[in-house]
VMD Tcl script that builds the backbone (N, CA, C; Angstrom):
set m [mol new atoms 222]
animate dup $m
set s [atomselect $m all]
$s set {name element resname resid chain x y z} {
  {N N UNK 1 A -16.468 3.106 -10.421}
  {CA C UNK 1 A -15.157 2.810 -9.914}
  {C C UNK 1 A -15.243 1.562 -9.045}
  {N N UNK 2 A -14.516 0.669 -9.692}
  {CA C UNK 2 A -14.522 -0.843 -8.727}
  {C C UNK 2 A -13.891 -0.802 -7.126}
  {N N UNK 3 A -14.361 -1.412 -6.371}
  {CA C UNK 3 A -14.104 -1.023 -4.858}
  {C C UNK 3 A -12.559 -2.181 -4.781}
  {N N UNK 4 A -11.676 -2.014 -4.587}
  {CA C UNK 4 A -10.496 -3.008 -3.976}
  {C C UNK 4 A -10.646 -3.928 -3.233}
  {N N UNK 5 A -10.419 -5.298 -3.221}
  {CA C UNK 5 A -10.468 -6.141 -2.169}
  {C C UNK 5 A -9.683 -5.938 -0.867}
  {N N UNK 6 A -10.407 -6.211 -0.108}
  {CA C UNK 6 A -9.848 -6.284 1.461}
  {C C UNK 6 A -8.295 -7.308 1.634}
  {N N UNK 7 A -7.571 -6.637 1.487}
  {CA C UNK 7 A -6.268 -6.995 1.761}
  {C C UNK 7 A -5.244 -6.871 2.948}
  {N N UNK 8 A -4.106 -7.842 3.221}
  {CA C UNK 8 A -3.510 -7.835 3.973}
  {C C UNK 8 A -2.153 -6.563 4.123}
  {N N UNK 9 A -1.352 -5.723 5.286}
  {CA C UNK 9 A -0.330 -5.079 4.612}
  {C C UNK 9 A 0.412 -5.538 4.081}
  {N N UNK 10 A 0.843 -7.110 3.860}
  {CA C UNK 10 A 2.079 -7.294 3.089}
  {C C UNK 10 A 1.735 -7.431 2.054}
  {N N UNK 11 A 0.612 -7.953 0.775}
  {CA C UNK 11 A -0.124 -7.942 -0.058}
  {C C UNK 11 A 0.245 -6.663 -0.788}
  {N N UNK 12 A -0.544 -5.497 -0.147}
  {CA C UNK 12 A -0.273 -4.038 -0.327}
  {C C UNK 12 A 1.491 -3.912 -0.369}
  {N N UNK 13 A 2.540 -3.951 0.490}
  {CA C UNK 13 A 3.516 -3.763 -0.021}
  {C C UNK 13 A 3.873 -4.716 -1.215}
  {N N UNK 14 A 4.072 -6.287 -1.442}
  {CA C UNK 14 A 4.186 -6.676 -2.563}
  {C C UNK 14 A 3.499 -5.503 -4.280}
  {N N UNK 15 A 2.116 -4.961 -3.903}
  {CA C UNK 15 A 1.857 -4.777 -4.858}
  {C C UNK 15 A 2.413 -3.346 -5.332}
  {N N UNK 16 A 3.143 -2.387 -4.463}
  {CA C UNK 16 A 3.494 -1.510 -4.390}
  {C C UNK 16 A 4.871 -1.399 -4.743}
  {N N UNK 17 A 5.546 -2.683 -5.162}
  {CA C UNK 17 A 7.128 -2.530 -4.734}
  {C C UNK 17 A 7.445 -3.054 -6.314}
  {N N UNK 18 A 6.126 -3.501 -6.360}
  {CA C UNK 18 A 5.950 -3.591 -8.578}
  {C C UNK 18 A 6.166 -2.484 -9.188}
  {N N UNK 19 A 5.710 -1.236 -8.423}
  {CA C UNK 19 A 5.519 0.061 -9.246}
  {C C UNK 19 A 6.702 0.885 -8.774}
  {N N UNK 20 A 7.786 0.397 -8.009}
  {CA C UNK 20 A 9.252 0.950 -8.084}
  {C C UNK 20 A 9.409 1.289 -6.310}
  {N N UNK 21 A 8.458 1.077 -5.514}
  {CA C UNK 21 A 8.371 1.529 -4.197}
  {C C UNK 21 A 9.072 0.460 -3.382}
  {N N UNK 22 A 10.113 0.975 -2.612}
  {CA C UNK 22 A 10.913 0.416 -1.565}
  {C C UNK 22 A 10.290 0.525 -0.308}
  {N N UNK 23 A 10.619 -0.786 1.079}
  {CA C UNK 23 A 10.787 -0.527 2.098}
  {C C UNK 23 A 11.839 0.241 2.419}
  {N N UNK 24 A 11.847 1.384 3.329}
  {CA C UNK 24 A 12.374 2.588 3.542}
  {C C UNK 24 A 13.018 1.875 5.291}
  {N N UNK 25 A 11.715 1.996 5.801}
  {CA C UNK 25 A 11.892 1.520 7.346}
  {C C UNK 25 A 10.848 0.722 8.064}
  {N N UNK 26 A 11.041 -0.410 8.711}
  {CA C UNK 26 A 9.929 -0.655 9.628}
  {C C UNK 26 A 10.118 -0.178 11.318}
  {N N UNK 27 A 9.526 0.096 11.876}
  {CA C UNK 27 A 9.050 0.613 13.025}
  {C C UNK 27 A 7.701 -0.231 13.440}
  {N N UNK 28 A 7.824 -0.514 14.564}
  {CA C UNK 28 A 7.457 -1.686 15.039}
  {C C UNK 28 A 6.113 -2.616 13.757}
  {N N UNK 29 A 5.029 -2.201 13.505}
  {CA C UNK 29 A 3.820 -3.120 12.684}
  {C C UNK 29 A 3.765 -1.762 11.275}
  {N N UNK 30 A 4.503 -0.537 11.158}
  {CA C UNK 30 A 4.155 -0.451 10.371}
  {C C UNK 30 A 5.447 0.135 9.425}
  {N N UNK 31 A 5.033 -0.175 7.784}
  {CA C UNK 31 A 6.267 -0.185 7.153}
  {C C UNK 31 A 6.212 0.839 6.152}
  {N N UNK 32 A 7.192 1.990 6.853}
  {CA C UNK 32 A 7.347 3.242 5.702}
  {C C UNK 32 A 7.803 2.913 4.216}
  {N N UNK 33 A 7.288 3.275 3.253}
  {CA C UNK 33 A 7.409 2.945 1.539}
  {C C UNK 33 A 7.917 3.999 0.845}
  {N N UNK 34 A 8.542 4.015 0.257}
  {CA C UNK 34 A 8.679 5.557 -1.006}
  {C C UNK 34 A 9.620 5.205 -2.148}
  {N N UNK 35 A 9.235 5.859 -3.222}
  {CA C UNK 35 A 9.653 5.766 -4.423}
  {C C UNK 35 A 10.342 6.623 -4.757}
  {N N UNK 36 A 11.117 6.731 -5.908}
  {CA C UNK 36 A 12.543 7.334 -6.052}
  {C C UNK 36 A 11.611 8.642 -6.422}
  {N N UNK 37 A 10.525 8.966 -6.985}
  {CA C UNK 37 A 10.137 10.267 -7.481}
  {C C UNK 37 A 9.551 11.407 -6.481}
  {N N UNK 38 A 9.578 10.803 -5.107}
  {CA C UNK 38 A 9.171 11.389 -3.833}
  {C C UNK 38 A 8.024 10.748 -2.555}
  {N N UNK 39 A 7.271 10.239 -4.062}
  {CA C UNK 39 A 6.038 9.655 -3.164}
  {C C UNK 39 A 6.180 8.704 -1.762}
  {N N UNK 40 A 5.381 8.869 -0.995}
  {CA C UNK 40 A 5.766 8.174 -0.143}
  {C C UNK 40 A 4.367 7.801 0.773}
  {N N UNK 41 A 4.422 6.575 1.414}
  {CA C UNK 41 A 3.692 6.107 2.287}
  {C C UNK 41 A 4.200 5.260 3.389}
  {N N UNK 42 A 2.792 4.964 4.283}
  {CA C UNK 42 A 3.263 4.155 5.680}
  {C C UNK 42 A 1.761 3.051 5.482}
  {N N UNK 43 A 2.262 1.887 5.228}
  {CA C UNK 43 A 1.350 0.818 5.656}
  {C C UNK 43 A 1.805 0.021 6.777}
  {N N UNK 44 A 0.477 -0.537 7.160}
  {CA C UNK 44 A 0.519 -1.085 8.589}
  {C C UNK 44 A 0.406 -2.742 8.194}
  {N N UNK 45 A 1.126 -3.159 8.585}
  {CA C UNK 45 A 1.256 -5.179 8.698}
  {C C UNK 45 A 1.131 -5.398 9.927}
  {N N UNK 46 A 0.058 -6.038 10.279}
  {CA C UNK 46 A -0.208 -6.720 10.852}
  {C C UNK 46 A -0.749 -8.274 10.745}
  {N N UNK 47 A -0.517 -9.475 11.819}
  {CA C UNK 47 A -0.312 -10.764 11.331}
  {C C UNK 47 A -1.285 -11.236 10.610}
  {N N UNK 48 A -3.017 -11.226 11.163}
  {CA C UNK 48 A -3.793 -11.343 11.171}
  {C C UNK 48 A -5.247 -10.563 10.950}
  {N N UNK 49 A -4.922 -9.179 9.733}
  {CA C UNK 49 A -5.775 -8.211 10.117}
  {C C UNK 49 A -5.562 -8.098 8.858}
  {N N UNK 50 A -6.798 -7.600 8.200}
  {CA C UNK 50 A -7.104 -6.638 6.722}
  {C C UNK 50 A -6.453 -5.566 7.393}
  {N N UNK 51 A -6.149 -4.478 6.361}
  {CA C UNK 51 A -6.298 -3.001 5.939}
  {C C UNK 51 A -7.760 -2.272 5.379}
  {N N UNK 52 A -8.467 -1.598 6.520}
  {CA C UNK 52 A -9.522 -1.242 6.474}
  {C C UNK 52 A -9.870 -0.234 5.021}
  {N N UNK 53 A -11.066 0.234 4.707}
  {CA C UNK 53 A -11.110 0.664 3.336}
  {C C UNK 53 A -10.897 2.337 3.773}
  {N N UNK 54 A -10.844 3.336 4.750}
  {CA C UNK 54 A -10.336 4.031 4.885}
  {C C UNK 54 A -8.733 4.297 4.846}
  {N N UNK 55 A -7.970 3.496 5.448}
  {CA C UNK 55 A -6.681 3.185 5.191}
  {C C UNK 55 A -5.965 3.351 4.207}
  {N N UNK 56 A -7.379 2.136 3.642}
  {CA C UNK 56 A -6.714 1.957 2.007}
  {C C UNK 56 A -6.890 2.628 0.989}
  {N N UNK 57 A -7.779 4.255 1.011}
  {CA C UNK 57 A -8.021 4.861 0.247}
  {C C UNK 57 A -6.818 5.662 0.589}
  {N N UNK 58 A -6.234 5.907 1.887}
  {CA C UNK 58 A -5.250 6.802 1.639}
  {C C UNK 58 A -3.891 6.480 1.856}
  {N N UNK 59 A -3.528 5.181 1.633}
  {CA C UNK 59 A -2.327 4.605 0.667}
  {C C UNK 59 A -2.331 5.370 -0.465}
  {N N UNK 60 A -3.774 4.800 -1.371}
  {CA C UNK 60 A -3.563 4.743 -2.274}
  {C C UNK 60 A -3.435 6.433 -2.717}
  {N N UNK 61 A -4.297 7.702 -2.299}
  {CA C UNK 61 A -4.005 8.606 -2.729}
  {C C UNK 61 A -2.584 9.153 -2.015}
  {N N UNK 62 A -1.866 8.546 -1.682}
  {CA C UNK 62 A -0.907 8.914 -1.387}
  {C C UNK 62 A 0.619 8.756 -2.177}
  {N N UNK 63 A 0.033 7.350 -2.776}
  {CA C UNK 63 A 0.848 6.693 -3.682}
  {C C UNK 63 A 0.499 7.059 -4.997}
  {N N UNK 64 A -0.684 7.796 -5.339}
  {CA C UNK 64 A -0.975 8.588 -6.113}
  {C C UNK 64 A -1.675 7.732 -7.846}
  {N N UNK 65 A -2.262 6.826 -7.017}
  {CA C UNK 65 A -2.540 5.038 -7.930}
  {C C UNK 65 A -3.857 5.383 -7.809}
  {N N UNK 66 A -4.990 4.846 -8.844}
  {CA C UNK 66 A -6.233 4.603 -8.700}
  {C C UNK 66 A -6.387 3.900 -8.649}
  {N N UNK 67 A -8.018 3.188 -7.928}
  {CA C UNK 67 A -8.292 1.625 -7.851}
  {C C UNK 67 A -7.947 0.688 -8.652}
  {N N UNK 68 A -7.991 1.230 -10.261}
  {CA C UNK 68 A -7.959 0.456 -11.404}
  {C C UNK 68 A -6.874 -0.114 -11.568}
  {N N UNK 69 A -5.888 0.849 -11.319}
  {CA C UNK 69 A -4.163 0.642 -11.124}
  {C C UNK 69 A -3.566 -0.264 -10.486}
  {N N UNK 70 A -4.560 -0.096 -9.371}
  {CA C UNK 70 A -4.159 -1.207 -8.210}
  {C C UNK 70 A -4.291 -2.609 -8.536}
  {N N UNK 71 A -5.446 -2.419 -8.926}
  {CA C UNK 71 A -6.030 -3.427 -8.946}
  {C C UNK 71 A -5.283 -4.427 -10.088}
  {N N UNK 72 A -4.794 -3.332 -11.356}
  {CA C UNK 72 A -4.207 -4.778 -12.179}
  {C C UNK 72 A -2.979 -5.031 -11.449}
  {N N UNK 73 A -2.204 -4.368 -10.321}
  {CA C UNK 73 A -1.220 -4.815 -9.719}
  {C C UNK 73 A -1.308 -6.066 -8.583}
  {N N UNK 74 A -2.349 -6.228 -8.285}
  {CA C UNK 74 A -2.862 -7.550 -7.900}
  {C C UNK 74 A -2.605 -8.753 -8.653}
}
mol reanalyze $m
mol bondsrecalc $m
mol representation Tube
mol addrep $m
């Protein structure tokens, strides 16, 4: 299983908003996501900062995407 590149949160929302996922709400650095079928997540944007690979494993099982998935959404 290929590991994801270290990415920014807005990166992550761009690539998320391909697969039907809306900004919902922001609250101060981080921006609630969800898709019309229930799923839902909270990524964090910040100006100057990756999204660590813990983080980003549970975006992604949250959003219910595998690396591979992701990755061609890059």
């Amino acid at each position: 299983m290929p590991r994801h590149p270290r990415l920014r949160g807005r990166e992550v929302i761009n690539a998320l908003q391909q697969v039907g996922f809306t900004v919902e709400r922001v609250r101060d650095s981080h921006h609630s996501l969800s898709h019309p079928d229930g799923r839902a997540t909270v990524v964090p944007v910040h100006s100057d900062e990756t999204i660590g690979r813990v983080c980003s494993n549970r975006i992604l099982r949250a959003v219910e995407l595998s690396n591979e998935e992701f990755l061609k959404l890059l």
